[in-house]
Backbone as CSV, one residue per row, in Angstrom:
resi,resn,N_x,N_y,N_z,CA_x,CA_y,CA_z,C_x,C_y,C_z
1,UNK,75.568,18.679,-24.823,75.987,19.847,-25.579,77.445,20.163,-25.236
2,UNK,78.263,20.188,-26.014,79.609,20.618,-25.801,79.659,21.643,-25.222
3,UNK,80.812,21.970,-24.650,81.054,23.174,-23.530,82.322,23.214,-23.159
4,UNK,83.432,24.588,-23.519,84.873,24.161,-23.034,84.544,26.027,-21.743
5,UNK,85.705,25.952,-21.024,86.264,26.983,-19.836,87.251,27.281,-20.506
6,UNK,87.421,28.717,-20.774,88.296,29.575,-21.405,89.326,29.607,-20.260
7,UNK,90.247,29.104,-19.617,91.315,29.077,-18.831,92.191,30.308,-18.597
8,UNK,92.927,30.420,-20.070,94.163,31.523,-19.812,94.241,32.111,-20.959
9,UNK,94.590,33.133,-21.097,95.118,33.634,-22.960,96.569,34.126,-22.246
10,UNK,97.721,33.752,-23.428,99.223,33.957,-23.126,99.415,34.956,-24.369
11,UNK,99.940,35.986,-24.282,100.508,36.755,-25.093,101.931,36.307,-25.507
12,UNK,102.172,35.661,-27.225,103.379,35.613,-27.049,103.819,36.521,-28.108
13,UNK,103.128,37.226,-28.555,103.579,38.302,-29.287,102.603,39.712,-29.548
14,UNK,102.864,40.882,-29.546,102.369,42.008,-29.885,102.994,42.965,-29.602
15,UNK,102.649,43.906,-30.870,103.605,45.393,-31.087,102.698,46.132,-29.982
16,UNK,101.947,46.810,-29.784,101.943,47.972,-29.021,102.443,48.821,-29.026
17,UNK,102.335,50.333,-29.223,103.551,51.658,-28.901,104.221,51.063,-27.613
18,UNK,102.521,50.717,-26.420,102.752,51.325,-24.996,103.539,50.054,-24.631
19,UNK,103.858,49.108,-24.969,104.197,47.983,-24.590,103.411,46.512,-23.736
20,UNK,101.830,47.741,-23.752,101.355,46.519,-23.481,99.606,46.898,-23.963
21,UNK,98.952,45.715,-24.082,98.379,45.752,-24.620,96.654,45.650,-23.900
22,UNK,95.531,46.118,-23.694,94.352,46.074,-23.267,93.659,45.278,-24.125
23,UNK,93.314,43.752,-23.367,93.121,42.943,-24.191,91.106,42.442,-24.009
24,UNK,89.999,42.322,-24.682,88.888,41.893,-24.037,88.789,40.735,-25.589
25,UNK,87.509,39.784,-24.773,87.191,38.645,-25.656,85.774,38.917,-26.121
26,UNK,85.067,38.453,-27.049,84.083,38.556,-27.917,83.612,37.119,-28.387
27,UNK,82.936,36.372,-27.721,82.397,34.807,-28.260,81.067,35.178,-28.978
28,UNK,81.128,34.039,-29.441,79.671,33.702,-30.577,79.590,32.155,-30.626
29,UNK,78.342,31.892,-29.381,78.270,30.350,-30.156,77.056,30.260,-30.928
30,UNK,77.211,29.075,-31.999,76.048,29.078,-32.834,75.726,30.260,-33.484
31,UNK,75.915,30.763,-33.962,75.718,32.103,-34.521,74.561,33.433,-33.741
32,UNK,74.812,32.742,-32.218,73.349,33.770,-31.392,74.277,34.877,-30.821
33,UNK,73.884,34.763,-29.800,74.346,36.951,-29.345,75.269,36.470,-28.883
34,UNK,76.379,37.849,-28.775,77.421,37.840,-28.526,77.829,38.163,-27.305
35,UNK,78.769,37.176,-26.677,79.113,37.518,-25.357,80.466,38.675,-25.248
36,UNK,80.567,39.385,-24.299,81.699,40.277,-24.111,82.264,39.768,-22.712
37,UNK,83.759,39.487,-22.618,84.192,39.456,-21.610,85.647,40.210,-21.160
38,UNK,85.893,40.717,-20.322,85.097,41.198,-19.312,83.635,41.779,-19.763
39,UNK,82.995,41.990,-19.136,81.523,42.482,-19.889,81.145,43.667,-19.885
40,UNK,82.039,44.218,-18.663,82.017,46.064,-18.884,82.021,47.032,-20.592
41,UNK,82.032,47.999,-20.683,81.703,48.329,-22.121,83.561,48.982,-22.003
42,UNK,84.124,49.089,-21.441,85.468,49.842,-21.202,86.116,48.586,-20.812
43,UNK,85.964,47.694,-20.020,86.557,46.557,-19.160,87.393,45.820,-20.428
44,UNK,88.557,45.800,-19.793,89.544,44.777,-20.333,90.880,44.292,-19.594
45,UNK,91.718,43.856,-20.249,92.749,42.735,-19.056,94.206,43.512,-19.785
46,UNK,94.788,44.153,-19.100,96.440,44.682,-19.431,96.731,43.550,-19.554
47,UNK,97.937,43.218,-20.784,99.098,42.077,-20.902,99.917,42.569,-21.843
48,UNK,101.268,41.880,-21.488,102.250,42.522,-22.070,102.886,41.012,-22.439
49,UNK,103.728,41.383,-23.661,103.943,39.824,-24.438,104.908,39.692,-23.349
50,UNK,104.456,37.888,-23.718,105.123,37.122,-22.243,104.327,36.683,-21.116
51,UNK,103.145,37.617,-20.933,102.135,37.648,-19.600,100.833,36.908,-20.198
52,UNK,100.427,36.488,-18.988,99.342,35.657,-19.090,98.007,35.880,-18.267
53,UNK,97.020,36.051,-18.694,95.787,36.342,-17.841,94.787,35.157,-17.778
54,UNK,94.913,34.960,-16.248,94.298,33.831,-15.793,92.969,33.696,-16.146
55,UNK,92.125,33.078,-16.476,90.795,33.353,-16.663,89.637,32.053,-15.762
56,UNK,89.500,31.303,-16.164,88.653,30.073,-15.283,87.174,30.316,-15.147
57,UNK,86.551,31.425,-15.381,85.612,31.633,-15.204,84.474,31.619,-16.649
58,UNK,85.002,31.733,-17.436,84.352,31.536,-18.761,84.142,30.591,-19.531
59,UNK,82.860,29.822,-19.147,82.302,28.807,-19.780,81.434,29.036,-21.499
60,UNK,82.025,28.540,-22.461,80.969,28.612,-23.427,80.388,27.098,-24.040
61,UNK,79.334,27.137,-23.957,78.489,25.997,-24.656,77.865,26.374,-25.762
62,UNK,78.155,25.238,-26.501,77.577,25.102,-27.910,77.417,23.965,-28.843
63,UNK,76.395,24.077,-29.624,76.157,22.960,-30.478,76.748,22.911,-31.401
64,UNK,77.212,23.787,-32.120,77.982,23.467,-33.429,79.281,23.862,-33.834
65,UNK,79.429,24.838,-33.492,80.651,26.032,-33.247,80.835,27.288,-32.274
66,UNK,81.639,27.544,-32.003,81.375,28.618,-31.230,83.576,29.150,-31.818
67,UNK,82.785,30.838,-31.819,83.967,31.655,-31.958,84.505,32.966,-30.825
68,UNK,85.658,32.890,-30.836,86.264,33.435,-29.587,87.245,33.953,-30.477
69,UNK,86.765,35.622,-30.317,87.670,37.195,-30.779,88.456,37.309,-29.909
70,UNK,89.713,38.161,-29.839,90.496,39.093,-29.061,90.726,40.205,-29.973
71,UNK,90.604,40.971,-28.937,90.571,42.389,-29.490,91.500,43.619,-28.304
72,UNK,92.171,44.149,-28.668,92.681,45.493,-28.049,92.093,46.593,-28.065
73,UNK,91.905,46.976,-26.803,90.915,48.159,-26.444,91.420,49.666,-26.665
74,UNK,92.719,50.124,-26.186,93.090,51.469,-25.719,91.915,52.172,-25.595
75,UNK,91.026,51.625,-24.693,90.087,52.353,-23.636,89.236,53.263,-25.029
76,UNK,88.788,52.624,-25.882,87.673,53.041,-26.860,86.235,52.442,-26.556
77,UNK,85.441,53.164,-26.468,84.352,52.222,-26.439,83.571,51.991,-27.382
78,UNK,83.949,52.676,-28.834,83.372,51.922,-29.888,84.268,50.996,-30.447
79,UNK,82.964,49.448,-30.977,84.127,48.611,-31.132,84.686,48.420,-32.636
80,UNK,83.978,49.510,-33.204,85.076,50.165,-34.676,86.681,50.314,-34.268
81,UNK,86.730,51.117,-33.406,87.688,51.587,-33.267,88.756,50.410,-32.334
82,UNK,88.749,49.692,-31.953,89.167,48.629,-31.081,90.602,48.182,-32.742
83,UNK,91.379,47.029,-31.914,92.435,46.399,-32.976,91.823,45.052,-32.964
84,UNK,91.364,44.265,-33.876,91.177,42.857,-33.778,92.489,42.207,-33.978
85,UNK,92.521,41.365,-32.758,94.297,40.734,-32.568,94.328,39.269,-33.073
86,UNK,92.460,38.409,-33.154,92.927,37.190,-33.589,91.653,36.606,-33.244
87,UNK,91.220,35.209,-33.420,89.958,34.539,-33.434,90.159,32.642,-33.595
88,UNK,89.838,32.040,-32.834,90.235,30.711,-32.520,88.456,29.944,-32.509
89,UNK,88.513,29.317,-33.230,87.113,28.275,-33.073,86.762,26.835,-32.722
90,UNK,86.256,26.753,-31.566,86.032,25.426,-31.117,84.662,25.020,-31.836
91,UNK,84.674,23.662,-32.347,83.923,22.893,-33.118,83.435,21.492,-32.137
92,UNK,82.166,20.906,-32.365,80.861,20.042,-31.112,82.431,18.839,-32.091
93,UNK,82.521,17.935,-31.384,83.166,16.747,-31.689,84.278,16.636,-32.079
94,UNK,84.980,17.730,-32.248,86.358,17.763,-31.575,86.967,17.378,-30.924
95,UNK,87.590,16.490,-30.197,88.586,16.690,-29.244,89.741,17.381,-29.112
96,UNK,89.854,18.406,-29.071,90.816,19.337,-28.792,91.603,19.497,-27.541
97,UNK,93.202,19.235,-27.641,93.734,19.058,-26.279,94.384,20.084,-25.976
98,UNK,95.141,20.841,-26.872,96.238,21.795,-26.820,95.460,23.126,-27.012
99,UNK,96.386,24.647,-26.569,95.948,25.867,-26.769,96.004,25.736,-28.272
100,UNK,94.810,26.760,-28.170,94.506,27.228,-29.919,95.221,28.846,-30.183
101,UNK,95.832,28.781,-31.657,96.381,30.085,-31.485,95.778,30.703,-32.361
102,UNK,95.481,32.172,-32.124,94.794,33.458,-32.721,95.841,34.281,-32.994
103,UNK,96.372,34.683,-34.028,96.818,35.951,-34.777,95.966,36.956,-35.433
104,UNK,96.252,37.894,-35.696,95.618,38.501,-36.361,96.198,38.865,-38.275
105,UNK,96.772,37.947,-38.376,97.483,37.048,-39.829,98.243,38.008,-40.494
106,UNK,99.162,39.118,-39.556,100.342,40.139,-40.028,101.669,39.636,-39.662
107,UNK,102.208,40.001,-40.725,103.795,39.669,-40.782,104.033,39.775,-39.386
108,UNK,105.110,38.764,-38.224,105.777,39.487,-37.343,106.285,40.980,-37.130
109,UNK,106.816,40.921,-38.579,107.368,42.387,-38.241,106.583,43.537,-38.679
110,UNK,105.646,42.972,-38.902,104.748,44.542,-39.250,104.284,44.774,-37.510
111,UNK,104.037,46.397,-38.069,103.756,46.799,-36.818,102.242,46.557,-35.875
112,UNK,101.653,45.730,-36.316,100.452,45.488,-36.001,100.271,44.153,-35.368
113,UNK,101.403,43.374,-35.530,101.269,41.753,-35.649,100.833,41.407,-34.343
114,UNK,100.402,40.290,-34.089,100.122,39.909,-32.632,99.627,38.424,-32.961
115,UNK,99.810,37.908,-31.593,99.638,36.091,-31.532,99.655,35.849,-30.344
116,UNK,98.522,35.197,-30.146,97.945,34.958,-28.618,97.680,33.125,-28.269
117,UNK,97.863,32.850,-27.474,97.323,31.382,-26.913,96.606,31.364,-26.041
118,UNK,95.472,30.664,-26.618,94.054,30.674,-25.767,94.153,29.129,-24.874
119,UNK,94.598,28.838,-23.945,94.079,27.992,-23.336,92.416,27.523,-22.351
120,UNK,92.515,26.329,-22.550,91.180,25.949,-22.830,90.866,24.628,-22.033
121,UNK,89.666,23.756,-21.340,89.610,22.952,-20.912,88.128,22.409,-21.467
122,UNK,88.197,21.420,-22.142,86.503,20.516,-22.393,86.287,20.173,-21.610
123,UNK,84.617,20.780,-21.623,83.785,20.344,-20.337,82.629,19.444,-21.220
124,UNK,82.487,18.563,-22.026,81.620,17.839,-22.221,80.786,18.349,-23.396
């Protein structure tokens, strides 16, 4: 069964007022339940474009597809209210070597725009 380790996400772009941004992830493999990471209901990772949050600990396996959200928190805990920043999908027979990039598909210069690099390692 395929299986990659979510490594790092690099911010190389996002507006923010505050300048930086509260970032958490949202997977779906196979279309079953959804993982939250960090997994706290508030929990998320400060980054500010340019910065990078180490990750290594997040394994997802899957048979057919699996999808990986980013989303900005400003400490909401409904996830209506959250910013969806972008969404990257690893596919079973792929070989995929390079980071995958997630936008959330707004002009640079609009004020909303954002673009993230998900680095990633196949585990089989």
């Amino acid at each position: 069964m395929p299986k990659v380790r979510i490594d790092r996400i690099e911010c190389q772009a996002q507006k923010d007022a505050k300048g930086e941004a509260e970032i958490w992830l949202l997977a779906q493999s196979d279309g079953g339940m959804h993982v939250r990471y960090p997994a706290g209901p508030v929990a998320a990772q400060n980054i500010s474009e340019g910065g990078t949050w180490q990750i290594g600990d997040l394994e997802l396996e899957f048979e057919g597809c699996c999808n990986l959200a980013i989303y900005e928190q400003d400490l909401n805990v409904d996830i209506s209210l959250t910013d969806f920043q972008g969404c990257v999908s690893f596919m079973a027979g792929a070989d995929d070597l390079v980071d995958k990039i997630a936008t959330n598909g707004s002009d640079s210069s609009d004020s909303g725009y954002s673009k993230y690099a998900v680095g990633f390692t196949n585990l089989g």
